[in-house]
C-alpha positions as CSV (number, residue, x, y, z in Angstrom):
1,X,150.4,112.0,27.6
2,X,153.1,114.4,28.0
3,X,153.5,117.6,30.5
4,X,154.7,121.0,29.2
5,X,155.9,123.5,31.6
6,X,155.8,127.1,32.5
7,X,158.1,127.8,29.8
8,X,156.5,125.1,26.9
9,X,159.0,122.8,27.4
10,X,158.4,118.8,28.1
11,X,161.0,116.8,29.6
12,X,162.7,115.7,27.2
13,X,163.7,119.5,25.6
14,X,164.1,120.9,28.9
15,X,167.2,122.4,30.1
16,X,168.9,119.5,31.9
17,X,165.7,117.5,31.6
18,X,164.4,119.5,34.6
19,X,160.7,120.7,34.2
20,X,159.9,124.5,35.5
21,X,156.5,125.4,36.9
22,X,156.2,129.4,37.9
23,X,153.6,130.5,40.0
24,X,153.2,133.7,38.6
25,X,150.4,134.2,37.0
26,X,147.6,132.5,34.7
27,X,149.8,133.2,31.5
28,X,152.5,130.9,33.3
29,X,150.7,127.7,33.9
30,X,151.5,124.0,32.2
31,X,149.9,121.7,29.8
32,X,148.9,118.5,29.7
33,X,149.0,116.9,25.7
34,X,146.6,114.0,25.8
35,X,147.8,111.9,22.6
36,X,146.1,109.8,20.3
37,X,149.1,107.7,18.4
38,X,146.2,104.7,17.5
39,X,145.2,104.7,13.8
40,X,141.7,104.6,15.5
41,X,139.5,107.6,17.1
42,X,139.4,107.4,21.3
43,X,136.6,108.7,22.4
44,X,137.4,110.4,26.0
45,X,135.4,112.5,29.0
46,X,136.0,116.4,27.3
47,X,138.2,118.3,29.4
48,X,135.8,120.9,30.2
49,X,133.7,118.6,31.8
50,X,134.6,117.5,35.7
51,X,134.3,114.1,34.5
52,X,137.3,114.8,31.9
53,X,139.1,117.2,34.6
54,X,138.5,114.1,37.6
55,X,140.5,112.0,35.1
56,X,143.4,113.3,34.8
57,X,146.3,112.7,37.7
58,X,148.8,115.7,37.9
59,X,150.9,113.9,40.7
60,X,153.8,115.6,42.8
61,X,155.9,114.2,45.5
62,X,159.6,115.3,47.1
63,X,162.0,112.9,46.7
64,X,163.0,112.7,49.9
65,X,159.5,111.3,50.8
66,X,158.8,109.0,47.1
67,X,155.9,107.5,48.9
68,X,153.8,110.6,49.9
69,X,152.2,111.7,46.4
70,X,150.1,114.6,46.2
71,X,147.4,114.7,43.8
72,X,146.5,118.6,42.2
73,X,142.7,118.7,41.9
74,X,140.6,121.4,39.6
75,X,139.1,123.5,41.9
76,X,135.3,123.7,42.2
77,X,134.6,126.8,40.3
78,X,136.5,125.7,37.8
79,X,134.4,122.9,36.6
80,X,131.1,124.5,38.7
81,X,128.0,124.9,35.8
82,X,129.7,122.4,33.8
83,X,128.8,119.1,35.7
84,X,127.1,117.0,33.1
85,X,129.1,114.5,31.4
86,X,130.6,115.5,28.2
87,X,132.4,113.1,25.7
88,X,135.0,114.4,22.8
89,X,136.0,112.0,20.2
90,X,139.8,112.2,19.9
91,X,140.3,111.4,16.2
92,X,143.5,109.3,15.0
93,X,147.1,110.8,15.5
94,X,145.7,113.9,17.0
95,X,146.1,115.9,20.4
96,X,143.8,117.9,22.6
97,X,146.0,120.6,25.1
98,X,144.5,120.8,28.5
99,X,145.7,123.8,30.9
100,X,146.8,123.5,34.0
101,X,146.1,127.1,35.7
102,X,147.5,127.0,39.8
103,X,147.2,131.0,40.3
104,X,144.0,131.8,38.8
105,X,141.0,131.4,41.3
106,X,139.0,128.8,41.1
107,X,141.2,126.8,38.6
108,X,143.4,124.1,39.8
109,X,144.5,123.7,43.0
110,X,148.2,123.0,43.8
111,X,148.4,120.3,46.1
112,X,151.3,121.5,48.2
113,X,151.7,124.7,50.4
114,X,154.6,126.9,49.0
115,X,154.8,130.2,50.5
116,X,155.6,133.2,48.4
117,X,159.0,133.6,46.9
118,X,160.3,130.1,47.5
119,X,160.5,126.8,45.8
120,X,160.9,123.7,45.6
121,X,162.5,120.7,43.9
122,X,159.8,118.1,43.8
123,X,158.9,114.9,41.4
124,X,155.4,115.1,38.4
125,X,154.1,112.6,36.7
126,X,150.7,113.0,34.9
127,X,148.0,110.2,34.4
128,X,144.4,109.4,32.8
129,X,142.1,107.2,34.4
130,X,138.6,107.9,33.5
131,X,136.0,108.4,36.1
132,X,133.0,106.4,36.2
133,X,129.3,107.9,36.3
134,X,128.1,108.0,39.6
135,X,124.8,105.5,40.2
136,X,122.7,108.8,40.4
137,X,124.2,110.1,37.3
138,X,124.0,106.9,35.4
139,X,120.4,106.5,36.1
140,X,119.8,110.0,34.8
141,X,121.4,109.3,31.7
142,X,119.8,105.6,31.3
143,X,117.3,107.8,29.4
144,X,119.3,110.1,27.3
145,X,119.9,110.1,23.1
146,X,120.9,106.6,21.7
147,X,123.5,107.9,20.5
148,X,125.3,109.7,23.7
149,X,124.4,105.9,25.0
150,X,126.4,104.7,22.2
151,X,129.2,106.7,22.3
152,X,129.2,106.6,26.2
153,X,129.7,102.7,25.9
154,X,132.8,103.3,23.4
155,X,134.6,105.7,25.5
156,X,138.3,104.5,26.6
157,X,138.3,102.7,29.9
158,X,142.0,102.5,30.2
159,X,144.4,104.2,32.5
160,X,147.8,105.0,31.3
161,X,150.5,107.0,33.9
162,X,153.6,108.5,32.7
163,X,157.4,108.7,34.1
164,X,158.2,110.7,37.7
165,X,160.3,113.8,36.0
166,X,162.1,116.5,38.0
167,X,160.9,119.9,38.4
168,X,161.1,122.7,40.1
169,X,158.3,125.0,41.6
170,X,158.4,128.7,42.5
171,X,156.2,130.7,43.9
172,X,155.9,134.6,42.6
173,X,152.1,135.1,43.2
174,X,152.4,137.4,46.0
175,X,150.7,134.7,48.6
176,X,150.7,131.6,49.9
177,X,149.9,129.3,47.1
178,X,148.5,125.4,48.0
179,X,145.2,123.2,49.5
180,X,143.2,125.9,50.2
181,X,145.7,129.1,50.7
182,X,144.5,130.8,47.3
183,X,141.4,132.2,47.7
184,X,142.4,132.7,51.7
185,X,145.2,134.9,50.0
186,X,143.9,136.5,47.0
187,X,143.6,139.8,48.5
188,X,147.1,140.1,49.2
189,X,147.8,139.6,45.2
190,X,147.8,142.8,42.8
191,X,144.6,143.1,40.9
192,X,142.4,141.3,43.4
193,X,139.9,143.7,45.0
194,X,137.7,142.2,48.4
């Protein structure tokens, strides 16, 4: 797994090795590059699934405080209407790009308040560990096709976590930007109406 920034860069092509994340807009967000380097197909949650989007671990912490680390979650409207499990076979030596959206509503959340026009210098790794069907949900699918059964009982169980990398984080939405700031703040960005 590798994280891109703001500016398409992963760690190791970056400027000094230093990762940049501007809170701008949606055009400015980073991706996550989930990997298959196996000579075998993975078979995974699909990203646009909250099962896929509950698996992946965008971590930040300060270095001045390594043991607090904040998780970024995908915000509930982001993966609302798409709830059922999905699964995506990720064929040999192949990628799938997953965004990582913190200005847009109802996309990611950003799991640290940054007020507008500063930032910070902070620590990211990112992570996959898969989440398991709740009891509810794997009752309701005790019944479905054979072969989602089949392929549910193939899918990757693993967790990998990558290297803590510097970046830095600035904010130039126009609002406070972190747990629950956004949508208390989207008025005050351009283009948002009440």
């Amino acid at each position: 797994m590798t994280l891109h920034d703001s500016r398409g860069y992963s760690f190791k092509s970056a400027p000094h090795h230093r990762l940049e994340l501007n809170l701008f807009k949606s055009h400015t967000h980073m991706h996550v590059l989930i990997s298959n380097v196996t000579d075998h197909d993975i078979v995974l949650w699909s990203p646009e699934c909250m099962y896929g989007d509950y698996s992946l671990y965008i971590e930040f912490r300060d270095t001045t405080h390594p043991q607090a680390v904040f998780r970024a979650l995908p915000g509930w409207g982001y993966t609302g209407g798409m709830g059922n499990p999905a699964l995506t076979i990720l064929t040999s030596h192949d990628d799938i790009i997953v965004d990582l959206d913190f200005v847009s509503d109802l996309q990611w959340d950003f799991p640290i308040t940054i007020e507008d026009g500063k930032r910070m210098d902070l620590e990211v790794r990112v992570g996959y560990r898969p989440r398991e069907l709740e009891k509810d949900m794997r009752e309701l699918y005790r019944n479905a096709p054979k072969e989602w059964r089949d392929l549910e009982a193939k899918r990757w169980k693993g967790e990998t976590f990558g290297d803590w990398h510097q970046i830095t984080v600035t904010n130039r939405s126009g609002g406070i930007i972190g747990p629950g700031k956004r949508e208390a703040n989207a008025h005050q960005r351009p283009g948002k109406s009440h």
